[in-house]
Backbone as CSV, one residue per row, in Angstrom:
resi,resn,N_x,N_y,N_z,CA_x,CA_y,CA_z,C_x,C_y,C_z
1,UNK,0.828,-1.170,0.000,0.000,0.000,0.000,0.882,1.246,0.000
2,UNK,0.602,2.381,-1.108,1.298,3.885,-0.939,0.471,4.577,0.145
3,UNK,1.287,5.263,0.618,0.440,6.345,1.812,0.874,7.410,1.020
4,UNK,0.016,8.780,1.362,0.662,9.924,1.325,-0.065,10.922,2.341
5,UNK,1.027,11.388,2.476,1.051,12.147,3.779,0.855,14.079,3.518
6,UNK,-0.285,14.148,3.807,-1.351,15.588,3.410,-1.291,16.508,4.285
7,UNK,0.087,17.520,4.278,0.645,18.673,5.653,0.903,19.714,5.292
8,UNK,0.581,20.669,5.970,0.265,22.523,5.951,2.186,22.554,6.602
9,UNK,2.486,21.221,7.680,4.046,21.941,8.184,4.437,20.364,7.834
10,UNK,5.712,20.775,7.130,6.703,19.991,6.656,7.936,20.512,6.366
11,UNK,9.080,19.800,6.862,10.507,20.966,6.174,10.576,21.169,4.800
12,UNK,11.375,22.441,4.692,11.939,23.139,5.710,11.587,23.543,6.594
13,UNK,10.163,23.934,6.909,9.536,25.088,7.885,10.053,23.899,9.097
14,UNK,10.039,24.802,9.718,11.185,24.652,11.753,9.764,24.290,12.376
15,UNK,9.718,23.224,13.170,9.297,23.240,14.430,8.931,21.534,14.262
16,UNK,8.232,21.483,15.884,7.748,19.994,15.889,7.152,19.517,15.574
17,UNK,6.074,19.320,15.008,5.722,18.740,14.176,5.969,18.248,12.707
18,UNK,6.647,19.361,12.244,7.330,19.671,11.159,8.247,18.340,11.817
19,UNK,9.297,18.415,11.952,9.836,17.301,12.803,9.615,15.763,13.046
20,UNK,8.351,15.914,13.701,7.401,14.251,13.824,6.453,13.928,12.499
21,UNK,6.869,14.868,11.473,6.559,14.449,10.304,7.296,14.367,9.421
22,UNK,8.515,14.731,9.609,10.067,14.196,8.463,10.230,12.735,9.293
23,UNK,9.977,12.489,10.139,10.620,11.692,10.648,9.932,10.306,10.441
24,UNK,8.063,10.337,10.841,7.447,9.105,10.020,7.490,9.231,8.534
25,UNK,7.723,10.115,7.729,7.876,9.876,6.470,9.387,9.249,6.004
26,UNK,10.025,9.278,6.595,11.392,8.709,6.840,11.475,6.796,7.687
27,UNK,10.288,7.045,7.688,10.465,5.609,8.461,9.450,4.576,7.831
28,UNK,8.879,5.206,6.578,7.778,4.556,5.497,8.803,3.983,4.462
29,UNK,9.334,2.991,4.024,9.724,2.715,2.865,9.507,4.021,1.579
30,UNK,10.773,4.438,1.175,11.010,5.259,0.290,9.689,5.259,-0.861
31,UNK,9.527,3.860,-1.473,8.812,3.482,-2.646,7.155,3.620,-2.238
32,UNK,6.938,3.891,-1.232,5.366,3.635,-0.890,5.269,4.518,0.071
33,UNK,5.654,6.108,-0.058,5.010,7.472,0.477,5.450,8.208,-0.003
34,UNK,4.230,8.938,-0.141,5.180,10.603,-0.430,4.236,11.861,0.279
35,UNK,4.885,12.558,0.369,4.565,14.006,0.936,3.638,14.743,-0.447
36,UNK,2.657,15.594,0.252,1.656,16.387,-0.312,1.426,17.710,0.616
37,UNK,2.238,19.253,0.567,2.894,20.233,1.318,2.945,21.402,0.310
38,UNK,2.805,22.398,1.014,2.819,23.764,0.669,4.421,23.975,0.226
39,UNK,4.352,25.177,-0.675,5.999,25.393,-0.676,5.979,26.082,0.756
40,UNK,8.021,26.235,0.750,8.354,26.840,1.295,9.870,27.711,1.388
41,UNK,10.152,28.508,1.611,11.898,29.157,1.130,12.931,27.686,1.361
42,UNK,13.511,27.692,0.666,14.050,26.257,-0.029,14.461,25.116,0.366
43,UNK,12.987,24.597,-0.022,12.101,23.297,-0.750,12.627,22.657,-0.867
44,UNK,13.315,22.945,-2.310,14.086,22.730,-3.556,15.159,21.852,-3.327
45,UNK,15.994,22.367,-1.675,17.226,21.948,-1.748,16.739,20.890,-0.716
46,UNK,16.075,20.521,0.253,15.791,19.843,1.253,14.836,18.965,0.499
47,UNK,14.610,18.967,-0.471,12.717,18.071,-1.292,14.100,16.670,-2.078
48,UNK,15.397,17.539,-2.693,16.372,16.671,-3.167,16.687,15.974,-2.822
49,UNK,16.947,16.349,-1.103,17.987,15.246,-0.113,16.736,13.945,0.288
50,UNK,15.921,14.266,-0.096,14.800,13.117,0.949,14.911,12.218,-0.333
51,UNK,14.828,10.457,0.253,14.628,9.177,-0.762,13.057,9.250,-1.221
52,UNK,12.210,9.734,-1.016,10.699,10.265,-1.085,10.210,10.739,-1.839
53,UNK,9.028,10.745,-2.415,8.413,12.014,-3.391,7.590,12.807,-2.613
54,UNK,7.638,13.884,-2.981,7.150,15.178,-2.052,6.863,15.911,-3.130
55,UNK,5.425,16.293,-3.315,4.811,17.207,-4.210,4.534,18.151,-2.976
56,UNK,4.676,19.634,-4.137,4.482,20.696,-3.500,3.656,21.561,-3.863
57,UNK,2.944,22.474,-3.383,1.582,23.384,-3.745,2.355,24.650,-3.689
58,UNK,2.120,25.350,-4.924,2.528,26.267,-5.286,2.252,27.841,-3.885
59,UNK,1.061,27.600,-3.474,1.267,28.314,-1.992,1.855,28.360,-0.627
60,UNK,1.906,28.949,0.129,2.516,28.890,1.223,1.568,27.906,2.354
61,UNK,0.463,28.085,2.162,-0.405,26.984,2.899,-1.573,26.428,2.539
62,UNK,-1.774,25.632,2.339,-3.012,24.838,1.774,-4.129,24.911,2.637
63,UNK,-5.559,26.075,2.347,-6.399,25.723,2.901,-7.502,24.521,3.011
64,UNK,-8.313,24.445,3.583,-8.896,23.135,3.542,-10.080,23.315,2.519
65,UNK,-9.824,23.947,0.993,-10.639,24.117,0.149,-11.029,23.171,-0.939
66,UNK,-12.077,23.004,-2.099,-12.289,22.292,-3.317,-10.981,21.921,-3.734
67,UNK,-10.402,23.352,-4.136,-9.555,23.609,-4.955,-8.047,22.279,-4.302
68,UNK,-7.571,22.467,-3.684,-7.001,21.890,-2.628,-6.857,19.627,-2.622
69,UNK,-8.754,19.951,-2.367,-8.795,18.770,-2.317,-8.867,18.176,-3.945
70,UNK,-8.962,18.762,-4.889,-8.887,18.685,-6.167,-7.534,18.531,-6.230
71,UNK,-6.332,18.887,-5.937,-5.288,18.905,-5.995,-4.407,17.524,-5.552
72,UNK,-4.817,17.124,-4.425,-4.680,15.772,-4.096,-5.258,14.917,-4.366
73,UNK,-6.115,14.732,-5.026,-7.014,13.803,-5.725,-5.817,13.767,-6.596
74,UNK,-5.682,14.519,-7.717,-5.201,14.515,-8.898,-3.693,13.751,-8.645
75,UNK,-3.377,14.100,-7.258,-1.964,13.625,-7.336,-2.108,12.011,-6.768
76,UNK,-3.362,11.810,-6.033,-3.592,10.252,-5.627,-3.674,9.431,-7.653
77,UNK,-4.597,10.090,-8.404,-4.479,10.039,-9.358,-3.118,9.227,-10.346
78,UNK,-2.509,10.247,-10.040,-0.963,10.257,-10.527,0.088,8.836,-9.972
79,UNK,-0.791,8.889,-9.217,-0.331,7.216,-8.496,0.872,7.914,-7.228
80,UNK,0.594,8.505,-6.602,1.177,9.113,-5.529,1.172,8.642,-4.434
81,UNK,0.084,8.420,-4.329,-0.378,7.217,-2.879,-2.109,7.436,-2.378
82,UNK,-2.275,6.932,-1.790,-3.178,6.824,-0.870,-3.297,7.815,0.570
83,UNK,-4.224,8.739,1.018,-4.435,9.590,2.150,-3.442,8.779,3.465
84,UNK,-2.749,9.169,4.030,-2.381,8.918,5.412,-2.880,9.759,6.256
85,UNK,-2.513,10.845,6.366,-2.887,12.215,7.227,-3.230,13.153,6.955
């Protein structure tokens, strides 16, 4: 089964949770999760270092809108994974 994991805080952004969520996504087999996250000042260089796929939303935070949930659909779609959180 793919999971993917659906978060407003993910690194780079600093703090704990941010934190207790690099860390179970780090402990999912590389091939069967990926991250679904807002951008954030650089992504880019921290989205590289992870064994993971991590799609990113062109905003700074994903409200809990259509638009949104249209967005993750499309990427469950894409064969991304399945809802975790």
């Amino acid at each position: 089964m793919k999971h993917l994991l659906v978060t407003n805080d993910f690194p780079p952004k600093v703090g704990g949770i941010q934190r207790t969520l690099h860390a179970v996504a780090r402990e999912l087999p590389a091939d069967r999760v990926s991250v679904f996250a807002p951008s954030f000042p650089g992504d880019a260089a921290f989205d590289a270092r992870e064994p993971y796929r991590i799609v990113r939303r062109p905003e700074g935070f994903m409200w809990p809108t259509r638009a949104t949930l249209a967005a993750v659909e499309r990427a469950i779609d894409r064969g991304v994974g399945y809802i975790l959180s």
